[in-house]
N, C-alpha and C positions, 0 to 999 in steps of 0.2 A: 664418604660416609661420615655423619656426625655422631661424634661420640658425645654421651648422654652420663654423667654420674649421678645415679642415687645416692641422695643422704639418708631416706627414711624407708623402711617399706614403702612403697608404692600399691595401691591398687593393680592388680593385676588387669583388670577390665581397663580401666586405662592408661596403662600400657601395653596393653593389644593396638590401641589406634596408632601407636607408630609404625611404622612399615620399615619392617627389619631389613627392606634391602638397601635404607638409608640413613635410618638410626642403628645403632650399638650402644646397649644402655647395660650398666653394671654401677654395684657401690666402689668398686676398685679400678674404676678409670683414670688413667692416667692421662692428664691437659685433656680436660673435658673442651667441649664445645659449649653445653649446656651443664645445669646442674638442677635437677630436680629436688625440690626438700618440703619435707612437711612441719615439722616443728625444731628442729636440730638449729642450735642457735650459730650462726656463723660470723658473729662480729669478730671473732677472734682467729676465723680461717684466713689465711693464706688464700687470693686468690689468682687462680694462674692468668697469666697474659691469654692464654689462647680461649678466653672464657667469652661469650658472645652473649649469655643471658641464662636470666634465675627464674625458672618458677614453682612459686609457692601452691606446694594442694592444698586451697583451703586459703579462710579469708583474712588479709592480714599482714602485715609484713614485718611486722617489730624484733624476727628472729633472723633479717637479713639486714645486709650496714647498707643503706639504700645510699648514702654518699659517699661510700668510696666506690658502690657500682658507678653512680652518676661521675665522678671522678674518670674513671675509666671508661664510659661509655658502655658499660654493662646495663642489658633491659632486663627488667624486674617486673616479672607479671605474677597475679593472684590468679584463683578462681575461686570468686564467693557464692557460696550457696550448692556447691560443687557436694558438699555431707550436707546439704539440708535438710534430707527424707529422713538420715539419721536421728538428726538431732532434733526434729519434730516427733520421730518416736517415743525417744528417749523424754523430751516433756509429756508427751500424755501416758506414757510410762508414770511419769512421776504423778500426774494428775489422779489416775486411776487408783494406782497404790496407795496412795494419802486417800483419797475418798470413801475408797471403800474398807480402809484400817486393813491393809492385807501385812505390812509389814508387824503391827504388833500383832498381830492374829498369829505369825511366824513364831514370833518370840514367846508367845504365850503355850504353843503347842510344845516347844522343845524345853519350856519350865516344865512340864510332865516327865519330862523322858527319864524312866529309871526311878520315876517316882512309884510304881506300886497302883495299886488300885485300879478300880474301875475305869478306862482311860473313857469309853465310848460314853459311861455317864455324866462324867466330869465335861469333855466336849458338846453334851448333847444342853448340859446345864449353863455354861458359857459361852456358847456359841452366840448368842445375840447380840455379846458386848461388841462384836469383830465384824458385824455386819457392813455397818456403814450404810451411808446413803449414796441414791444413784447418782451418775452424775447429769440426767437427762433432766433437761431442765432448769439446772442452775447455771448461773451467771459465772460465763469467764473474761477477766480483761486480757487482753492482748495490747502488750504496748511495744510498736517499733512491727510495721507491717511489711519488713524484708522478707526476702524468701521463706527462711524458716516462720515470718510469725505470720503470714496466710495459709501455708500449709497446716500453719495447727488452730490456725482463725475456721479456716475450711473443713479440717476434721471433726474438727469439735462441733462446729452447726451440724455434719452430718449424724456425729453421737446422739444429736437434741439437745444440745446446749446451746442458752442465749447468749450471743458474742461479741463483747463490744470492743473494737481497736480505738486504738492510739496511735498515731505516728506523725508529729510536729513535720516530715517533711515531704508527704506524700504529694502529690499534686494530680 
């Protein structure tokens, strides 16, 4: 059986794909086989002899000492694009929010609170400033068309928005 140490939470979805009747994965293993990490920086870990290989969830490696693995013959693997769906949310999150003024619209609702007065005519008299405009139809660049920047290349044409990439190394 190979023993597996977590440094970081792990996704639980995947850590279902390993098959428990040949991994044993914990944060508290002792002489891993493996070491799984997500951001836990380990240039300053200790690593044990019985250690076969690292992998990073998520893309990247600058929080593993890739030469003393190479030193020891330790493999070092990523998986990029692995949160992609995330963080393609999380920009048209950001897209939408800014567009359509929802963030000061927030701030300006709770400038009221405990203020007194007519709250429904004050919101019904300011309500326009917070509108914003849609975003169907305006122009997004997208620069660097890895995983995450087609998935929000691709979301965003299907919002109605015109979409221009960039990516100096596509081929």
């Amino acid at each position: 059986m190979y023993k597996i140490q977590t440094l970081n939470k792990i996704s639980a979805k995947g850590l279902e794909q390993l098959n428990h009747d040949r991994y044993e994965y914990a944060s508290e293993i002792i002489n891993p086989d493996a070491i799984l990490v997500r951001s836990q920086d380990m240039h300053s870990m200790e690593l044990p002899s019985t250690l076969k290989a690292i992998a990073r969830a998520g893309a990247g490696v600058n929080n593993i000492p890739i030469d003393k693995c190479s030193s020891k013959g330790i493999v070092v693997f990523n998986t990029p694009g692995a949160n992609a769906n995330a963080v393609k949310e999380l920009v048209l999150l950001a897209i939408l929010l800014s567009s359509r003024r929802i963030y000061p619209g927030i701030s300006w609702v709770k400038s009221l609170a405990g203020g007194g007065g007519d709250a429904k005519a004050l919101v019904e008299k300011h309500k326009s400033a917070y509108v914003g405009p849609e975003i169907k139809g305006k122009r997004l660049g997208v620069i660097g068309l890895g995983a995450i920047g087609v998935m929000v290349a691709n979301d965003a044409v299907g919002l109605g928005m015109d979409v221009w990439g960039y990516d100096p190394y596509i081929s």
